[in-house]
N, C-alpha and C positions, 0 to 999 in steps of 0.2 A: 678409366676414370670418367665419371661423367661430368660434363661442362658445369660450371658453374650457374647457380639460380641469376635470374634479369636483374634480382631484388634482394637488398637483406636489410634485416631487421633491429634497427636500433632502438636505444630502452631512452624513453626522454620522461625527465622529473624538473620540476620549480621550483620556488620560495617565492611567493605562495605557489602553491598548484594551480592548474587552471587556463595557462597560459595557450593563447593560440601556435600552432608550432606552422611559418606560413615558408614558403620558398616563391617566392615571386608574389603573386596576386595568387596561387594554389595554399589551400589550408588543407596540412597532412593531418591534424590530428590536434589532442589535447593535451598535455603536458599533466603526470598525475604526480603524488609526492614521491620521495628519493625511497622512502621503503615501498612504494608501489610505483614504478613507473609505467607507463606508458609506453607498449612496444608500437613503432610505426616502420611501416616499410618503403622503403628509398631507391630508386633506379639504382644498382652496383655502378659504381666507378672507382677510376685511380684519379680524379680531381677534384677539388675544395669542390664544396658546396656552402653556398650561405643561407641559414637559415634565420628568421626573427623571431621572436616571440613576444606575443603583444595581449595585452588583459587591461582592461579597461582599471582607469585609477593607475595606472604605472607606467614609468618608461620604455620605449620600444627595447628588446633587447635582441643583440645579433652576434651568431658564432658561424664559424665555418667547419664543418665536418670532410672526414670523405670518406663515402658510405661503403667500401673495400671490404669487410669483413661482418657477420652477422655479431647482434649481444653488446656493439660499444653503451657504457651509458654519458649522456648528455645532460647535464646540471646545469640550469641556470638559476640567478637570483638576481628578481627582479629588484628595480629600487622604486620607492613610490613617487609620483608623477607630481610634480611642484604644481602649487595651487597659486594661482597670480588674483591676485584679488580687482576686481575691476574698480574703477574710480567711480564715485557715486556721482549719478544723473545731475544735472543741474536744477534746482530746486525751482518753481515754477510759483510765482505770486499771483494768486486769482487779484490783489489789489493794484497790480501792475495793468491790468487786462482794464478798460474803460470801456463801456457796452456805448455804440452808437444810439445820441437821443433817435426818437421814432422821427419819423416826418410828417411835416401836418400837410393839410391838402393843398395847403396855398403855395407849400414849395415843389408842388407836381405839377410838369408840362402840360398841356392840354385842359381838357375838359374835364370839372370837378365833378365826381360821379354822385356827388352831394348835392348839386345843386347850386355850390358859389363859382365864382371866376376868377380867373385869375389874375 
């Protein structure tokens, strides 16, 4: 019997499709729909493995597998990503704002470049 493959290949689907399929900071692949998944291949082992799945507009979502046998399929469903509404700026009164009068020459140190003194 010949040794077992390094790798086997599991079937990954979403709600929506689309989803990053990531193991650490490593993105394996893309997540397709449940009648088309997405086969991606995985180092074989006999322990968990976690993976997330992450799509912009949605909550991160996270399972653990253990990638032993070739053909499992992997279903997630995402939920969508709560929108917090930010508090609006504080409103700004150009009437609040007082523009400094100008200065006339007589209130400059030194020597009036006009011609008067100080």
């Amino acid at each position: 019997l010949p040794p077992p493959s390094p790798t086997v290949t599991l079937r990954f689907a979403s709600t929506p499709p689309g989803a990053q399929v990531r193991q650490g900071d490593r993105i394996l692949g893309t997540t397709g729909e449940l009648e088309h998944p997405t086969a991606i291949a995985l180092r074989r082992t006999d322990q968990d493995v976690k993976l997330d799945f992450v799509r912009p507009g949605f909550e991160r979502a996270s399972t653990t597998v253990r990638p032993s046998a070739d053909g499992e399929l992997v279903e997630i469903k995402l939920q969508a990503a709560r929108r917090f509404a930010r508090p609006p700026a504080p409103a700004r009164s150009l009437a609040q704002h007082q523009p400094a009068a100008p200065a006339k020459p007589s209130d400059l140190p030194g020597k009036n470049p006009y011609g008067e003194t100080n």
